[in-house]
C-alpha positions as CSV (number, residue, x, y, z in Angstrom):
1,X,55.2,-157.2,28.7
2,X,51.4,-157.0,28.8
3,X,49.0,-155.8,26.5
4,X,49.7,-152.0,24.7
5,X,53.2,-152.3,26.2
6,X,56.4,-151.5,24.2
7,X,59.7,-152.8,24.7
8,X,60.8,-149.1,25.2
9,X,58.1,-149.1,28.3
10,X,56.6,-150.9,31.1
11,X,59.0,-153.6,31.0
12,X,59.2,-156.1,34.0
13,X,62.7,-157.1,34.3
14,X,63.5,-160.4,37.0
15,X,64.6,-158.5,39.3
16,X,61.2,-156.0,39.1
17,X,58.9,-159.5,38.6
18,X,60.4,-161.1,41.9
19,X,60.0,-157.8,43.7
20,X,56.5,-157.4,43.1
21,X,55.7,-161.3,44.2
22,X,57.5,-160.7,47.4
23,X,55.0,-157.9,47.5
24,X,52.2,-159.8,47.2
25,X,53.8,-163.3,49.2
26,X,51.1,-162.7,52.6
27,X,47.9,-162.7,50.3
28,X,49.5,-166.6,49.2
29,X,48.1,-169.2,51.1
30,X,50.7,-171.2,53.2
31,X,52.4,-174.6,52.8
32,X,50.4,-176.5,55.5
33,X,52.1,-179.8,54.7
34,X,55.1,-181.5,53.2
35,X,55.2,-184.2,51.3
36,X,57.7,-187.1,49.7
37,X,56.7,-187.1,46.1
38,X,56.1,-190.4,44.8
39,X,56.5,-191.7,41.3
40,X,53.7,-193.2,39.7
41,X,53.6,-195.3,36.6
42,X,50.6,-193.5,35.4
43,X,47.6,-190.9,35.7
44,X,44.7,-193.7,36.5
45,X,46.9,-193.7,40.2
46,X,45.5,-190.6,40.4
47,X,42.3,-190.7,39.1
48,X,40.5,-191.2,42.4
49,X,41.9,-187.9,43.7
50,X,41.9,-185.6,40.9
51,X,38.3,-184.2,39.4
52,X,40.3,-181.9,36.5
53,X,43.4,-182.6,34.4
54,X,44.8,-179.6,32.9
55,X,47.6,-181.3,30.1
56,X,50.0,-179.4,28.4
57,X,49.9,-180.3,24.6
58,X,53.4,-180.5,22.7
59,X,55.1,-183.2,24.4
60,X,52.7,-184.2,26.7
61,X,49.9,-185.2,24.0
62,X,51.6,-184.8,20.8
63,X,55.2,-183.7,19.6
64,X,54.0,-182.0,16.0
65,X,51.8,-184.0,14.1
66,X,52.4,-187.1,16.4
67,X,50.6,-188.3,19.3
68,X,52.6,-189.4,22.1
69,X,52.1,-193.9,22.0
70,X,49.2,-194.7,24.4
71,X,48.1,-191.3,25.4
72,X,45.0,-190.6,23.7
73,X,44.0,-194.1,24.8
74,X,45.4,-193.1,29.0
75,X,42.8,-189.6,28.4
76,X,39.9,-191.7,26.9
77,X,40.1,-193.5,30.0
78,X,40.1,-190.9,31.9
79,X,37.4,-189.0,30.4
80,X,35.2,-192.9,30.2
81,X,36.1,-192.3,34.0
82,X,34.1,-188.9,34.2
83,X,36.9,-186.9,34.4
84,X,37.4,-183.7,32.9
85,X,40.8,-183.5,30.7
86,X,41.4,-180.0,29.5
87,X,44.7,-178.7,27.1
88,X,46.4,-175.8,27.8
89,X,48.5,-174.9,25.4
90,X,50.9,-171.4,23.9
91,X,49.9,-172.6,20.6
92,X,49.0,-168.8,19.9
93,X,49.3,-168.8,16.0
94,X,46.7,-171.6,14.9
95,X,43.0,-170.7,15.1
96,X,40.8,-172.8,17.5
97,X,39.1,-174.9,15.5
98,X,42.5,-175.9,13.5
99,X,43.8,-177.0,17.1
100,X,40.5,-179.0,17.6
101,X,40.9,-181.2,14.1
102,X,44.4,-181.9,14.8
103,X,43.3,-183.4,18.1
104,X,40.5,-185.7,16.8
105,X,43.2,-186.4,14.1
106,X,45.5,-187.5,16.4
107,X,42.9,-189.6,18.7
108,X,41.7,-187.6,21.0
109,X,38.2,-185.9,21.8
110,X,38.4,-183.0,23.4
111,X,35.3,-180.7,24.3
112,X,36.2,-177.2,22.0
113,X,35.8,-175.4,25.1
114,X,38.4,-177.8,27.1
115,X,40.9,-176.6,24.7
116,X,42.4,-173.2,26.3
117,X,45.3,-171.7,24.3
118,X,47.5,-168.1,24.8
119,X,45.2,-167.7,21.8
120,X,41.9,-168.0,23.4
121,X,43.3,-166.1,26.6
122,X,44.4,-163.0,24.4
123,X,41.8,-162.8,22.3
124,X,39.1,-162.8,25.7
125,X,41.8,-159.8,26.6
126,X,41.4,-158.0,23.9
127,X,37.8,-157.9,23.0
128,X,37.4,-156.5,26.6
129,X,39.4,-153.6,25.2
130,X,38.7,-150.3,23.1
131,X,38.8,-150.4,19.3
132,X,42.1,-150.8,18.4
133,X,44.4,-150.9,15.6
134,X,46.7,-154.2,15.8
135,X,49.9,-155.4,14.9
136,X,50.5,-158.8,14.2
137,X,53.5,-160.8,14.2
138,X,52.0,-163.9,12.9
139,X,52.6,-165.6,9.6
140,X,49.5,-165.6,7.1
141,X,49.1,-169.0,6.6
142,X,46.4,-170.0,8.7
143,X,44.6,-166.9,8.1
144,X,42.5,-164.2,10.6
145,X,40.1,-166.9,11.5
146,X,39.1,-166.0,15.5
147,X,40.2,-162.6,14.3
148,X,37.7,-161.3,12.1
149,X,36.8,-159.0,14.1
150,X,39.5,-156.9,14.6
151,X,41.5,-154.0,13.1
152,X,44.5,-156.0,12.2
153,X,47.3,-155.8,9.7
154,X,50.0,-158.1,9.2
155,X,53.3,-156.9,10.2
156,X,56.3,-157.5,7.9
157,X,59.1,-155.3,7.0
158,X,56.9,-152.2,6.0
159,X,57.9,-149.9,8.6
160,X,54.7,-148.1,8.0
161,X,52.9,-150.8,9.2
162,X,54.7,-150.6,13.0
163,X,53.8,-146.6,12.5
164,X,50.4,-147.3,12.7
165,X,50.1,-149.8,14.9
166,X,48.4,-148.5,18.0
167,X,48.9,-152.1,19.6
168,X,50.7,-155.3,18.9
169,X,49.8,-159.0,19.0
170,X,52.7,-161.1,18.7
């Protein structure tokens, strides 16, 4: 579902979502080359090739409040090497700035701006859009920090609350 779609609309089953990239298969570029894949025992093997990671968090950085043994040291070198290291991460519920503490927490230095979450992506999404009143599934405990400045009411299990939604976030 995208945004201002309901589960009673607009759905995009499998079947629908691999019809409509078969549609769009002849603007994708072509495989010009196979390759073997080769295993590496770590990033700096690629170093010399690649200008940009792009790391997934849980489990690839941390799994919760844990970073993974050696990594932050493996993206310190990596950034020392003048690369760029950016997260991306569906960590939708925790405001940006909560995201960026619990990296330098956990060893790492990330530029806040290297840190792109379903969070960030939504919210870009969304204040491209008209005034709306939201919906959020979220819990409350990290508060409507990034969210300020919208119309938004917590949804629970007031039904009134769904009524008057005129958009959900979940």
């Amino acid at each position: 579902m995208g945004l201002r779609q309901g589960t009673r609309c607009n759905n995009l089953k499998m079947k629908e979502a691999f019809e409509a990239y078969e549609r769009i298969r002849y603007r994708l570029p072509d495989v010009t080359r196979r390759a073997d894949c080769h295993r590496l025992p770590n990033l700096d093997y690629l170093a010399s090739e690649i200008d940009v990671f792009l790391l997934d968090a849980f489990g690839v950085l941390n799994i919760g409040e844990t970073a993974i043994p050696g990594v932050p040291e493996r993206v310190a070198g990596l950034q020392k090497g003048g690369k760029r290291v950016m997260v991306v991460s569906n960590a939708a519920g925790y405001p940006h700035s909560t995201l960026m503490r619990k990296y330098k927490r956990l060893g790492y230095n990330f530029d806040p701006e290297d840190v792109i979450t379903s969070r960030t992506a939504t919210l870009a999404a969304i204040n491209k859009m008209p005034t709306t009143k939201w919906g959020i599934m979220d819990t409350e405990i990290w508060g409507l920090e990034d969210l300020e400045h919208l119309d938004i009411t917590y949804l629970a299990d007031d039904v009134s609350a769904y009524e008057e939604a005129e958009g959900f976030i979940l």
